[in-house]
DSSP file (Angstrom, degrees, kcal/mol; ACC not computed):
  #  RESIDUE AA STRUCTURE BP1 BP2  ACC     N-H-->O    O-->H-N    N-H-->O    O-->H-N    TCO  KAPPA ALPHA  PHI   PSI    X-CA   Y-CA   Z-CA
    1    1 A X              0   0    0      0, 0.0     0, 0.0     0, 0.0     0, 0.0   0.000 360.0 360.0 360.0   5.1  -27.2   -4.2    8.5
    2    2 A X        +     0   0    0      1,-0.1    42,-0.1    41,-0.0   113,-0.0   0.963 360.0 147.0  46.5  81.2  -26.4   -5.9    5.3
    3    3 A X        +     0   0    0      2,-0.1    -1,-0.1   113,-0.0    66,-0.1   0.099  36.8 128.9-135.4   9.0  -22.0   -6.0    5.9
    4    4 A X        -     0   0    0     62,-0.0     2,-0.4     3,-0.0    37,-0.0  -0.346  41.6-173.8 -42.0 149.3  -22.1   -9.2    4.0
    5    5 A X        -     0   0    0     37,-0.1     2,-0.9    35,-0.1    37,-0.2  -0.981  33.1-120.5-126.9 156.4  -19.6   -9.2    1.2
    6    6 A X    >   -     0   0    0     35,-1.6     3,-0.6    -2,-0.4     2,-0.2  -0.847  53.7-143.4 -94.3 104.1  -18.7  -11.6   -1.8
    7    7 A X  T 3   +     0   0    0     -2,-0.9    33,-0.1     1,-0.2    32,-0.0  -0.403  51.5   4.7 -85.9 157.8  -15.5  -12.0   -0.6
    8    8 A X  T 3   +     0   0    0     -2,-0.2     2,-0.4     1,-0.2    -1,-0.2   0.573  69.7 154.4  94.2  -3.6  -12.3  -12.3   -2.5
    9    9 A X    <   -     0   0    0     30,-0.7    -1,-0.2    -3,-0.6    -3,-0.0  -0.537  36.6-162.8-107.6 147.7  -13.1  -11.8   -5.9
   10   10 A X    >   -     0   0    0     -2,-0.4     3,-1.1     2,-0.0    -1,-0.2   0.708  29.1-145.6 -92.3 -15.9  -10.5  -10.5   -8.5
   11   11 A X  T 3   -     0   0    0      1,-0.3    -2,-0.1    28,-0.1    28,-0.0   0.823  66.5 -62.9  56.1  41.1  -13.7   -9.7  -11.0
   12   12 A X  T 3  S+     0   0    0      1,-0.2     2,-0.5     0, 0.0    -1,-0.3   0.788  89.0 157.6  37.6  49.2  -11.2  -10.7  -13.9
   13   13 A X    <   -     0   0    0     -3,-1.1    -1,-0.2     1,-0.1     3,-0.1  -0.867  51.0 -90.1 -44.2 108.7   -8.6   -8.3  -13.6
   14   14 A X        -     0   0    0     -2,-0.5    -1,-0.1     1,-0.1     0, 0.0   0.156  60.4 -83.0  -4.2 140.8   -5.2   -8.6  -14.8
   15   15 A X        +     0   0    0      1,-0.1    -1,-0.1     2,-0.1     3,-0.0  -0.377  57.8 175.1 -57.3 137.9   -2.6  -10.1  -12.0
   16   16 A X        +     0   0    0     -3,-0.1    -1,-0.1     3,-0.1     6,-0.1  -0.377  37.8 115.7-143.9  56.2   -2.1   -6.5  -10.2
   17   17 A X  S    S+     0   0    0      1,-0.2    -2,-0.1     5,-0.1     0, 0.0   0.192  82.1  47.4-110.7  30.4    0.3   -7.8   -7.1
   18   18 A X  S    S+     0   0    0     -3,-0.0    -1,-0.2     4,-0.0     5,-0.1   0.288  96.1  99.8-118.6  10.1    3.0   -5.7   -8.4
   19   19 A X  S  > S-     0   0    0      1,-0.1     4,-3.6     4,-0.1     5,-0.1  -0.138  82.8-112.9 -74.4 173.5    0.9   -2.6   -8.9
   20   20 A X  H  > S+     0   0    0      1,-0.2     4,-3.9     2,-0.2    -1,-0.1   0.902 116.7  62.4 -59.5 -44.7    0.8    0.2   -6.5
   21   21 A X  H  > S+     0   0    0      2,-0.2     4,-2.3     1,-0.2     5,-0.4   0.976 109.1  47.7 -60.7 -50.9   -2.6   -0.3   -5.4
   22   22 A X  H  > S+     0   0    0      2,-0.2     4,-2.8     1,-0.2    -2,-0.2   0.973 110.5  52.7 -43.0 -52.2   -1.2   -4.1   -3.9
   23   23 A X  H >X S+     0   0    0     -4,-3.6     4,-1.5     1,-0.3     3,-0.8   0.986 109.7  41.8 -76.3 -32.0    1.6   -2.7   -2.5
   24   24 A X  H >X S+     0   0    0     -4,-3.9     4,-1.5     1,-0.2     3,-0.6   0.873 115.6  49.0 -71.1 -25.8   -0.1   -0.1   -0.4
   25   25 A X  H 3X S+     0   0    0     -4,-2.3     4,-4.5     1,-0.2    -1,-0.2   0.863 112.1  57.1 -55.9 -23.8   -3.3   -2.7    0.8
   26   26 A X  H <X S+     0   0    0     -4,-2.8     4,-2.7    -3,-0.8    -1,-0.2   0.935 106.7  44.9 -56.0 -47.4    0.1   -5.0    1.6
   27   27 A X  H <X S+     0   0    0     -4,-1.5     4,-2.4    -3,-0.6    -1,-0.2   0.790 110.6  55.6 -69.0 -46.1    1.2   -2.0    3.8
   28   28 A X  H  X S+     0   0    0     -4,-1.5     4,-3.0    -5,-0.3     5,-0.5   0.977 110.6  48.4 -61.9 -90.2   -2.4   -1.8    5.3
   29   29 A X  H  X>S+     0   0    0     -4,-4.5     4,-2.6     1,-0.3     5,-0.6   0.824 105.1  49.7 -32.9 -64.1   -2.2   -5.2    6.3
   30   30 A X  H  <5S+     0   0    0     -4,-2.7    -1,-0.3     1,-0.2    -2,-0.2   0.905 111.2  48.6 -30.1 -75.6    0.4   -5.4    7.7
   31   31 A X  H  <5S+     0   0    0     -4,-2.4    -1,-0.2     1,-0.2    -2,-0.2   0.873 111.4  50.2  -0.4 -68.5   -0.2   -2.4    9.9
   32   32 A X  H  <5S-     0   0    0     -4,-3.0   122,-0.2     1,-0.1    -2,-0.2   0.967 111.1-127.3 -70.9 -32.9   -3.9   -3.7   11.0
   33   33 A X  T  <5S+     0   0    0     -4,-2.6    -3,-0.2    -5,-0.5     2,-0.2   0.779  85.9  64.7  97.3  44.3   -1.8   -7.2   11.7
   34   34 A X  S   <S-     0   0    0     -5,-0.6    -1,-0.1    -6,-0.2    -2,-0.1  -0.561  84.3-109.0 177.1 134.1   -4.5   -9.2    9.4
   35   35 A X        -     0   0    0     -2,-0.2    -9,-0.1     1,-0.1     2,-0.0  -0.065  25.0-121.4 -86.6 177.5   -5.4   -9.0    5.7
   36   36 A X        -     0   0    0    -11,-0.2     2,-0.3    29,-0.1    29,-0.2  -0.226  16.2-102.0 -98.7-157.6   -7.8   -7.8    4.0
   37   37 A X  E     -A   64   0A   0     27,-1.9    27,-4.0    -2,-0.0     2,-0.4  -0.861  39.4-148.7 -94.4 108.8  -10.7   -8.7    1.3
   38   38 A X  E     +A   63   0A   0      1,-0.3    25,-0.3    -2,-0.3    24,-0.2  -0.971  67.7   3.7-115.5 144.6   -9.5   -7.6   -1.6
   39   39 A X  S    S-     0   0    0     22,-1.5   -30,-0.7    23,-1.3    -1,-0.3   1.000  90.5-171.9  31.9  87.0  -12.3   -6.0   -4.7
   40   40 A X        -     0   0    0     21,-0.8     2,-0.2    -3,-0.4   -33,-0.1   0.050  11.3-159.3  -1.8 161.5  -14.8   -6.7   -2.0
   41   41 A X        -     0   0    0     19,-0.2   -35,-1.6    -2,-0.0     2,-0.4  -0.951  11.3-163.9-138.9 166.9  -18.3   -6.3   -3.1
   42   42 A X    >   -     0   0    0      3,-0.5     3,-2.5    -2,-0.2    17,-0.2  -0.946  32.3-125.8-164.7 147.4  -21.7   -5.6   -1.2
   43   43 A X  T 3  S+     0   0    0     -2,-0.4    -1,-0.2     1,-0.3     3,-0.1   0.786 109.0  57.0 -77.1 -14.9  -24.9   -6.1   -2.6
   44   44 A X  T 3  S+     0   0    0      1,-0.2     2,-0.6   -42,-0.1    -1,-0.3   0.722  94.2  71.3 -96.2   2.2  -25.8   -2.2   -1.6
   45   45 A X    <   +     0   0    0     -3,-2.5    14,-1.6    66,-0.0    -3,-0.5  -0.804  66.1 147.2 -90.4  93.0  -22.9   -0.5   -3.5
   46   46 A X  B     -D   58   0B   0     -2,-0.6    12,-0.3    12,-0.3     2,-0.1  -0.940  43.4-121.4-144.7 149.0  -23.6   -0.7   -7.0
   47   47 A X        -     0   0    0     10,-1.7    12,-0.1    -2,-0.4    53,-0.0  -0.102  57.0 -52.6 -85.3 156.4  -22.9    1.4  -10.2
   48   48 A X        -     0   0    0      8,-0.2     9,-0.2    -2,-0.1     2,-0.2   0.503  65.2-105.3 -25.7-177.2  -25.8    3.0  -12.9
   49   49 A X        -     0   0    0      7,-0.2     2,-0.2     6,-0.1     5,-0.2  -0.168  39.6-178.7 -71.4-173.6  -28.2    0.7  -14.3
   50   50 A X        -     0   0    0     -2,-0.2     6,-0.0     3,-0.1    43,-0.0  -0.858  47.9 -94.8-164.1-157.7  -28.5   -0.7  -17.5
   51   51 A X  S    S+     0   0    0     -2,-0.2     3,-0.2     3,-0.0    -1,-0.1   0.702 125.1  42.9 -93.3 -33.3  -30.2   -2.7  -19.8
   52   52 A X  S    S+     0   0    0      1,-0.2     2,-0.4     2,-0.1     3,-0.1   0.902 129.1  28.1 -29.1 -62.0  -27.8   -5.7  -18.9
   53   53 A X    >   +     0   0    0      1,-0.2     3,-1.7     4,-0.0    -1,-0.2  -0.932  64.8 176.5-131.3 101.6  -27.9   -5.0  -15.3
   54   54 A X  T 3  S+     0   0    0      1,-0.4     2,-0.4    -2,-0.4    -1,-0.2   0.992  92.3  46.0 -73.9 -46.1  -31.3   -3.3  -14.2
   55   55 A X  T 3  S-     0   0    0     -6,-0.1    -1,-0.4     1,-0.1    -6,-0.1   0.137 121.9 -97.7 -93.8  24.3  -30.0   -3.4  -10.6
   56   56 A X    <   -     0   0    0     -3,-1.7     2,-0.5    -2,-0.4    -8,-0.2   0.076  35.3 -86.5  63.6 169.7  -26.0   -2.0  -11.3
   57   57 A X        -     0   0    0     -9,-0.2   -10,-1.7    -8,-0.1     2,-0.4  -0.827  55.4-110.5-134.1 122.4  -23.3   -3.6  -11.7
   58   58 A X  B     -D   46   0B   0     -2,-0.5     2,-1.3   -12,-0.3   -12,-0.3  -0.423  35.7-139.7 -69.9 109.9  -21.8   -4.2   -7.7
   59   59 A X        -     0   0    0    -14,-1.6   -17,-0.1    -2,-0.4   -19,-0.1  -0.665  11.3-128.0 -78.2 115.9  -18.9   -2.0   -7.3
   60   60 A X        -     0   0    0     -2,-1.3     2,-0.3   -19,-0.1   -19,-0.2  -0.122   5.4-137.4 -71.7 147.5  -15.8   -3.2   -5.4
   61   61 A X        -     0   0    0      1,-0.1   -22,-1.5    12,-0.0   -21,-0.8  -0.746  16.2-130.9-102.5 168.6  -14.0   -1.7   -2.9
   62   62 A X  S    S+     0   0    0     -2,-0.3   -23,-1.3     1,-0.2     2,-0.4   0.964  92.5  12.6 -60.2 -64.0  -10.1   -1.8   -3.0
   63   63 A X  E     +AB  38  72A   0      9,-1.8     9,-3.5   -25,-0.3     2,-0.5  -0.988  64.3 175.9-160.4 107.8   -9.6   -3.1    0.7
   64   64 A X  E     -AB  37  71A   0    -27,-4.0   -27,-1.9    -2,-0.4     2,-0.4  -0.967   7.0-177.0-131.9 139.2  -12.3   -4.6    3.2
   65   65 A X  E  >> - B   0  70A   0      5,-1.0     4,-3.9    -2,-0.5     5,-2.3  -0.809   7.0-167.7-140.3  93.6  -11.3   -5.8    6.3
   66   66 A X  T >45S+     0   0    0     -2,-0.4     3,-2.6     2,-0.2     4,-0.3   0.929  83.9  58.8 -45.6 -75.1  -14.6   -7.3    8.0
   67   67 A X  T 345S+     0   0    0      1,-0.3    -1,-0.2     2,-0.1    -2,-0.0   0.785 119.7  38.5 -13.0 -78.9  -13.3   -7.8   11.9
   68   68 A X  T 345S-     0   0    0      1,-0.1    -1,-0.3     2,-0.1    -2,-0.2   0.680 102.0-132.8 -32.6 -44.5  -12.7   -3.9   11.5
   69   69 A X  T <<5 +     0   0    0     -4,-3.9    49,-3.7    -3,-2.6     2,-0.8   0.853  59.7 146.5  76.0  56.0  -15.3   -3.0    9.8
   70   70 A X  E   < -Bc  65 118A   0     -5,-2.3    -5,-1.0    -4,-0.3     2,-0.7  -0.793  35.6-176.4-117.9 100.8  -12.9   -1.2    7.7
   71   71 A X  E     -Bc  64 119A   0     -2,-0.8    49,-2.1    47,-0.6     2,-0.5  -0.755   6.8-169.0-107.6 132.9  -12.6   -0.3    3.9
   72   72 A X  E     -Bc  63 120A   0     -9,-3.5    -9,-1.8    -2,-0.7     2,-0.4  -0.939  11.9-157.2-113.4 131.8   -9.4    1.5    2.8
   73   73 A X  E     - c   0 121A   0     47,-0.8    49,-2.2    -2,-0.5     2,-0.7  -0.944   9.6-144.2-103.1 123.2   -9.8    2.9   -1.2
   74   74 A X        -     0   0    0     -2,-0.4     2,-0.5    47,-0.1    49,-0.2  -0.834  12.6-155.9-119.2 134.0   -6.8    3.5   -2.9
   75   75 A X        -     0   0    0     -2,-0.7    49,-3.3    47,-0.4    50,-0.3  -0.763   8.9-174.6-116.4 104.2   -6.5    6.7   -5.5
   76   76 A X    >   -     0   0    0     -2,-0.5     3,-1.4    47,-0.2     4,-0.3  -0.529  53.2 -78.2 -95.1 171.6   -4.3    6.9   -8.2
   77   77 A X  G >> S+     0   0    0      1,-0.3     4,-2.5     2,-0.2     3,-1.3   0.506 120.4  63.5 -58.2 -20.5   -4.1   10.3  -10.3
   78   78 A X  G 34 S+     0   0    0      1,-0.3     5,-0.4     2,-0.2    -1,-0.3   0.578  93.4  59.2 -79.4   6.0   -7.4    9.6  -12.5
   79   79 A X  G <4 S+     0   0    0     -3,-1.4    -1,-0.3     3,-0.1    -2,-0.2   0.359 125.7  20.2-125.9 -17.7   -9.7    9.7   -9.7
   80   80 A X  T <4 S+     0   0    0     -3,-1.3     2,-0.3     1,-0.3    -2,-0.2   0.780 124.0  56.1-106.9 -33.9   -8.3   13.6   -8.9
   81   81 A X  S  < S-     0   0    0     -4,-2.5    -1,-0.3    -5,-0.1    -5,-0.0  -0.862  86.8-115.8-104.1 110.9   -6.9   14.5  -12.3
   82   82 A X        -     0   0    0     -2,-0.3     2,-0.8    -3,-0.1    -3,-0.1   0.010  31.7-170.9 -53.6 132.4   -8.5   14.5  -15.7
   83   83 A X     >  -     0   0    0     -5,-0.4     4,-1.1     1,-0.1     3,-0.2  -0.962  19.2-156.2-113.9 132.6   -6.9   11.9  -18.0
   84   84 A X  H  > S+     0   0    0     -2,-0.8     4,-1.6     1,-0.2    -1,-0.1   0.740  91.0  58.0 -63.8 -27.4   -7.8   11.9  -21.4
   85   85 A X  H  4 S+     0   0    0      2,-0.2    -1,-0.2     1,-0.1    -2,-0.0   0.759 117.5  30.4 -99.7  -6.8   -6.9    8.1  -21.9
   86   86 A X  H >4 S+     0   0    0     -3,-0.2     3,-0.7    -8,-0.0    11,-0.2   0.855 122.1  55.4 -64.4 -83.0   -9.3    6.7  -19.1
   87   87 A X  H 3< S+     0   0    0     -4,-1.1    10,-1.2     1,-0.3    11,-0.4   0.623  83.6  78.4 -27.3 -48.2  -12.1    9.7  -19.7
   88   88 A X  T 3< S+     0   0    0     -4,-1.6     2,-0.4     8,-0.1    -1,-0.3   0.297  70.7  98.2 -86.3  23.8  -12.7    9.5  -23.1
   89   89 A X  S <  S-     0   0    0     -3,-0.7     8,-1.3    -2,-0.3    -1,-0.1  -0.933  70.3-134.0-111.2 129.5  -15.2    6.3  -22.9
   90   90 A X  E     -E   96   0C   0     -2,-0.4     2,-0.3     6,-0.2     6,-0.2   0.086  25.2-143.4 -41.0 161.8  -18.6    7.1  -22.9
   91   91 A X  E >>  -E   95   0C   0      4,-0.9     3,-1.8     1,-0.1     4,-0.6  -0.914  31.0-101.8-136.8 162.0  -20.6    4.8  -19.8
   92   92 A X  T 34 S+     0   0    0      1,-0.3    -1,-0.1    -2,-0.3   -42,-0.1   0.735 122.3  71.0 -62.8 -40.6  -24.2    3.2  -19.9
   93   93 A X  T 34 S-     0   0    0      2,-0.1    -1,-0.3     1,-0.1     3,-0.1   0.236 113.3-119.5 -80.3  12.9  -25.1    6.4  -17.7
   94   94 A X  T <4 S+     0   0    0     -3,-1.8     2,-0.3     1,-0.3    -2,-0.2   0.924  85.7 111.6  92.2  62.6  -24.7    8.7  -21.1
   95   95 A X  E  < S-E   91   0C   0     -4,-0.6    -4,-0.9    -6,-0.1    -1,-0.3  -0.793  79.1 -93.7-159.9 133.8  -21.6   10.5  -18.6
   96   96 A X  E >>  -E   90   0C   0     -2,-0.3     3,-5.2    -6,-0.2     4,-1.9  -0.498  33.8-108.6 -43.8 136.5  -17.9   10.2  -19.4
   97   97 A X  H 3> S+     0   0    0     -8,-1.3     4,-3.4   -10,-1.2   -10,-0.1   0.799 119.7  51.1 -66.2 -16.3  -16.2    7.6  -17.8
   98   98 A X  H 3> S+     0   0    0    -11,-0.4     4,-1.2     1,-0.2    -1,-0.3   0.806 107.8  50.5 -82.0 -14.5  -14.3   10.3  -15.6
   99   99 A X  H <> S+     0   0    0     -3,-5.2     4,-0.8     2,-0.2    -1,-0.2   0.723 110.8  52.1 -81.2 -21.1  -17.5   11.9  -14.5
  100  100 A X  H >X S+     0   0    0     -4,-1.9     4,-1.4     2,-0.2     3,-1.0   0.996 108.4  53.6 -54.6 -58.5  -18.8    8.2  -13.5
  101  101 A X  H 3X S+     0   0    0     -4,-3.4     4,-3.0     1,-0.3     3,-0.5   0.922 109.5  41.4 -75.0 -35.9  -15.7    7.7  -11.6
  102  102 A X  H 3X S+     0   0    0     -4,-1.2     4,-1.0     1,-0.2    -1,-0.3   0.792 121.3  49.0 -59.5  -9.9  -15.9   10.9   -9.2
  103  103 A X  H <X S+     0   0    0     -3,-1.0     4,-0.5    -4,-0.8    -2,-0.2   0.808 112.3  41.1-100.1 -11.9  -19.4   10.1   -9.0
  104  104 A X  H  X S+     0   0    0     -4,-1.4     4,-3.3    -3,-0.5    -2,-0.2   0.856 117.4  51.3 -76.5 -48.0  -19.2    6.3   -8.2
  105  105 A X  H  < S+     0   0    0     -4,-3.0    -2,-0.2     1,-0.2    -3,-0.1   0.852 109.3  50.3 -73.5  -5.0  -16.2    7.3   -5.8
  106  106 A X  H >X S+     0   0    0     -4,-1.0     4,-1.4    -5,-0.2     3,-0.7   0.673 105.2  58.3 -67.6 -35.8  -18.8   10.1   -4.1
  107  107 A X  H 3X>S+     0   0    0     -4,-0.5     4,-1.9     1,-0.2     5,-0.5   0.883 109.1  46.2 -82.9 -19.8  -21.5    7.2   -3.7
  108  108 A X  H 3<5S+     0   0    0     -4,-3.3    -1,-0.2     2,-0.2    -2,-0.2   0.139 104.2  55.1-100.9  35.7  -18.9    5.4   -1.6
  109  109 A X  H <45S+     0   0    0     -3,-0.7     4,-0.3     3,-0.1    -3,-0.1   0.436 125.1  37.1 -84.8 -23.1  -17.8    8.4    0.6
  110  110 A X  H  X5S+     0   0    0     -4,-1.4     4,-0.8     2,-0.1    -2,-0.2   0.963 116.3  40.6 -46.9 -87.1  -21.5    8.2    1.1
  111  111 A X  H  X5S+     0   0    0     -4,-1.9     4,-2.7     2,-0.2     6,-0.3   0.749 106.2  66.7 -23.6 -68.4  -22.8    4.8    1.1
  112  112 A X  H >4XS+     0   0    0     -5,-0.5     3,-1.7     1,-0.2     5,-1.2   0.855 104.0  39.7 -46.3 -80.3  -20.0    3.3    3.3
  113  113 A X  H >45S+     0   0    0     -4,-0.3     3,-1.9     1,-0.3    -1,-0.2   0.645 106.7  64.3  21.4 -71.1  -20.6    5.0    6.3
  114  114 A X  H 3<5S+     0   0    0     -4,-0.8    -1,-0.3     1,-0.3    -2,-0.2   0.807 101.3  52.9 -55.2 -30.5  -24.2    4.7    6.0
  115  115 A X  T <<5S-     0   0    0     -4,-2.7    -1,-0.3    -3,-1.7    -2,-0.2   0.062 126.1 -91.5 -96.5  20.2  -23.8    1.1    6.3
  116  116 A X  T < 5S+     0   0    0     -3,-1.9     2,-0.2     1,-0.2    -3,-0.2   0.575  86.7 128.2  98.4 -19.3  -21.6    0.9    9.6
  117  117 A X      < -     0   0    0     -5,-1.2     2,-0.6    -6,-0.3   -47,-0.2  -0.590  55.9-136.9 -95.4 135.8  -18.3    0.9    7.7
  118  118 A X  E     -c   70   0A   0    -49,-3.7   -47,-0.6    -2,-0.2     2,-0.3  -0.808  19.8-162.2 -92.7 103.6  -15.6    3.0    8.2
  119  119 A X  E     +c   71   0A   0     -2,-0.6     2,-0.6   -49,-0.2   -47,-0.2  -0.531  13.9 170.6 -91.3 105.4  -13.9    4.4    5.1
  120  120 A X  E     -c   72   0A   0    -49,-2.1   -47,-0.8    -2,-0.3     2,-0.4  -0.912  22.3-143.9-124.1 117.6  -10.2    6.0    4.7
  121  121 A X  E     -c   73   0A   0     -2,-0.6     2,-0.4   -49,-0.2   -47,-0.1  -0.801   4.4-144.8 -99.9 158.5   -8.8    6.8    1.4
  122  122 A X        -     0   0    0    -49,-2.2   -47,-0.4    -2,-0.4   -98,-0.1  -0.894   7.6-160.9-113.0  71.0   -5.7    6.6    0.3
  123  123 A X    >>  -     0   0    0     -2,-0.4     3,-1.5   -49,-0.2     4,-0.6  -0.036  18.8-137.2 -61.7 132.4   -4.4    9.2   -2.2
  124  124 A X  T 34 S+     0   0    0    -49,-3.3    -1,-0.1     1,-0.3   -48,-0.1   0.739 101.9  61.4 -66.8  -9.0   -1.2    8.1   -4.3
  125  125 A X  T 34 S+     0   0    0    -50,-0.3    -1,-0.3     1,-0.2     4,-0.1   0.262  77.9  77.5 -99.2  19.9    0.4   11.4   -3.9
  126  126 A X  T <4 S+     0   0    0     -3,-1.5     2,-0.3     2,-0.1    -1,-0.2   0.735  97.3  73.2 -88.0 -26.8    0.5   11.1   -0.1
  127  127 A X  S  < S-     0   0    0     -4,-0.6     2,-0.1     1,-0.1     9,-0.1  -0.602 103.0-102.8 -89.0 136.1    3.7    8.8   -1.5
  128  128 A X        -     0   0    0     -2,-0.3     7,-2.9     7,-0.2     2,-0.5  -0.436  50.2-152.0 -68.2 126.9    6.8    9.9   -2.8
  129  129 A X  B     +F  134   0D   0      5,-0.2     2,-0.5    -2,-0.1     5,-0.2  -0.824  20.9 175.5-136.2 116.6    6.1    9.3   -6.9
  130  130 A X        -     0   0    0      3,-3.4    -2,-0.0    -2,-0.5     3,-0.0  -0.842  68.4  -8.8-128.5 123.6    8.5    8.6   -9.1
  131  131 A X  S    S-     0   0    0     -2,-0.5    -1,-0.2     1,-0.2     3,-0.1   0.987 129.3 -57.4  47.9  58.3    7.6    7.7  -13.4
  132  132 A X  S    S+     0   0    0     -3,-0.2     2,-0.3     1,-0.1    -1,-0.2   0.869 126.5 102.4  46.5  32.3    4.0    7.6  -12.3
  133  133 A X  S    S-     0   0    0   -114,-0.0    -3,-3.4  -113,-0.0     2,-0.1  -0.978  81.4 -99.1-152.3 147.1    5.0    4.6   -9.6
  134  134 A X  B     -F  129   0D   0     -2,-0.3     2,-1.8    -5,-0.2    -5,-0.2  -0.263  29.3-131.1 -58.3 136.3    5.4    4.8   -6.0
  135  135 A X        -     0   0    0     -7,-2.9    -7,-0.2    -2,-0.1    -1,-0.1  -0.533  35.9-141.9 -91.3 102.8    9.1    5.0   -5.0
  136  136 A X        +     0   0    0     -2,-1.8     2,-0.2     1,-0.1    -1,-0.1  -0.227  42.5 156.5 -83.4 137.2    8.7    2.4   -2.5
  137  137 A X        -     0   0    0      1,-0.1     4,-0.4    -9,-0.0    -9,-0.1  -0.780  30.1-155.9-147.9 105.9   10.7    2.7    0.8
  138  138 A X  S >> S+     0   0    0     -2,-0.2     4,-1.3     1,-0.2     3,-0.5   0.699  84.3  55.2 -60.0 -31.9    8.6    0.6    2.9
  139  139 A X  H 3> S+     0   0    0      1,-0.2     4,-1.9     2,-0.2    -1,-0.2   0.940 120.1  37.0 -70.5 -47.7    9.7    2.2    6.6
  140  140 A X  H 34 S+     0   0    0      2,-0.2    -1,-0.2     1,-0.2    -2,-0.2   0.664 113.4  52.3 -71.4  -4.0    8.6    5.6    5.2
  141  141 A X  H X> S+     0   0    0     -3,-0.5     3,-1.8    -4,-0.4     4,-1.7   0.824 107.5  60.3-111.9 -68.1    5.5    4.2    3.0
  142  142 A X  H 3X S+     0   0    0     -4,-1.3     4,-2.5     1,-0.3    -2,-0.2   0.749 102.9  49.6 -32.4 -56.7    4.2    2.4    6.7
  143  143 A X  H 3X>S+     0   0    0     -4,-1.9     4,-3.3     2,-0.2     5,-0.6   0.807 111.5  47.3 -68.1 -24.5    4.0    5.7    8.5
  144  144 A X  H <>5S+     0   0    0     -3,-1.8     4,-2.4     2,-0.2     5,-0.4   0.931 116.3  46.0 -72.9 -55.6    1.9    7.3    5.7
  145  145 A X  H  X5S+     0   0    0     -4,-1.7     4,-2.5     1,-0.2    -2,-0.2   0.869 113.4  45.3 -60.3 -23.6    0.1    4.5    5.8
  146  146 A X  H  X5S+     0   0    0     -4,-2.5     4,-1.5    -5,-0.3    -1,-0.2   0.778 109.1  54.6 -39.2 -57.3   -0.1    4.6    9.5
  147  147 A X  H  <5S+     0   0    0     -4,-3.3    -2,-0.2     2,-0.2    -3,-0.1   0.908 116.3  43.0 -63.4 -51.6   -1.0    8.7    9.6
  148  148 A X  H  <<S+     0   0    0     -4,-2.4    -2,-0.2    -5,-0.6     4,-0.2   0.972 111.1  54.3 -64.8 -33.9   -4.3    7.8    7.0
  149  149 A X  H >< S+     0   0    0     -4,-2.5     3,-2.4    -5,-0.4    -1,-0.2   0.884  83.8 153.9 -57.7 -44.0   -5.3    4.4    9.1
  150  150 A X  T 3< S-     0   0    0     -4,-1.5     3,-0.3     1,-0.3    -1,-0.2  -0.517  76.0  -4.5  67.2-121.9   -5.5    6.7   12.6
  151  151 A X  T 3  S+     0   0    0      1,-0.3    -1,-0.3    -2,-0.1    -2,-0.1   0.129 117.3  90.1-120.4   8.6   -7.7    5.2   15.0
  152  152 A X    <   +     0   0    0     -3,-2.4    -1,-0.3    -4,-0.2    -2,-0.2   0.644  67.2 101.2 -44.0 -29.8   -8.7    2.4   12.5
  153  153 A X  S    S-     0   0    0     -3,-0.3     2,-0.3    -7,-0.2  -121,-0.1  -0.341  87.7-106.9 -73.3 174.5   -6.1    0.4   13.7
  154  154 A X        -     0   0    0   -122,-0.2     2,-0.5  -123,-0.2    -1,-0.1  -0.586  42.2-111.7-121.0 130.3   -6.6   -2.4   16.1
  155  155 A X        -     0   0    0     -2,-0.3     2,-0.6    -4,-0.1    -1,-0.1  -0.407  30.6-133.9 -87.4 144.1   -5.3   -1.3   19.8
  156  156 A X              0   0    0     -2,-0.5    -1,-0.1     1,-0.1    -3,-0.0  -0.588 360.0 360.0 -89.4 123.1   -2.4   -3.2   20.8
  157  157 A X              0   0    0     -2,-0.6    -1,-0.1     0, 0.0    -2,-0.0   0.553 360.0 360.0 -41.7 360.0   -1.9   -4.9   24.6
């Protein structure tokens, strides 16, 4: 079924464990009562081609939690909203980089699924937002995360 991943890999990112996207996978863990995989990757989700990378470039998911067979994506405002200061680089696929990302995050509402996985995202406005950062009050942040997880969670004796 190919559910292999390369687990673990930060794909050289900046430290992001104080970012938003951290705290809410934190919140997810917690919840499921085991953490995840975090940038995931899996050799049948992958971004354009290119002349680099004939075969794409593997795209990560935010939050993979194998047991489960569970990936949670989490979506901060450029993924709904245009931003000029993300958008305005061209991408290998001759598309602006904000038409890439609604179309990468449309091949994993897709993709995922097909492959066995179950897929919930995880909008940043479901969270109370204050100077473009969640205003974190962890009892109240748990049940949102709680309402998007549903019947993803693991049932308890």
């Amino acid at each position: 079924m190919g559910l292999s991943a390369e687990l673990c890999k930060n794909h050289g990112m900046v430290d992001r464990t104080a970012s938003d996207e951290h705290y809410v996978l934190d919140l997810c863990d917690g919840v499921l009562g085991m953490s995840s995989c975090r940038q995931a990757t899996f050799d049948w989700l992958r971004g354009d081609p290119s002349p680099l990378r004939p075969l794409g470039t593997k795209l990560p998911v935010d939050g993979f939690w194998s047991d489960l067979k569970l990936v949670v994506e989490f979506q901060e405002e450029q993924h709904s909203k245009p931003s000029p200061f993300f958008d305005r680089r061209q991408t290998v696929s001759g598309v602006g980089r904000g038409e890439q990302r609604r179309l990468y995050d449309e091949r994993k509402r897709l993709l995922i699924p097909e492959h066995g996985l179950k897929l919930v995202v995880i909008e940043k406005s479901a969270f109370i937002v204050k100077s473009k950062r969640i205003r974190r009050d962890p009892t109240r942040d748990i049940a949102v995360v709680r309402a998007h997880l549903g019947n993803a969670q693991p049932k308890r004796l």
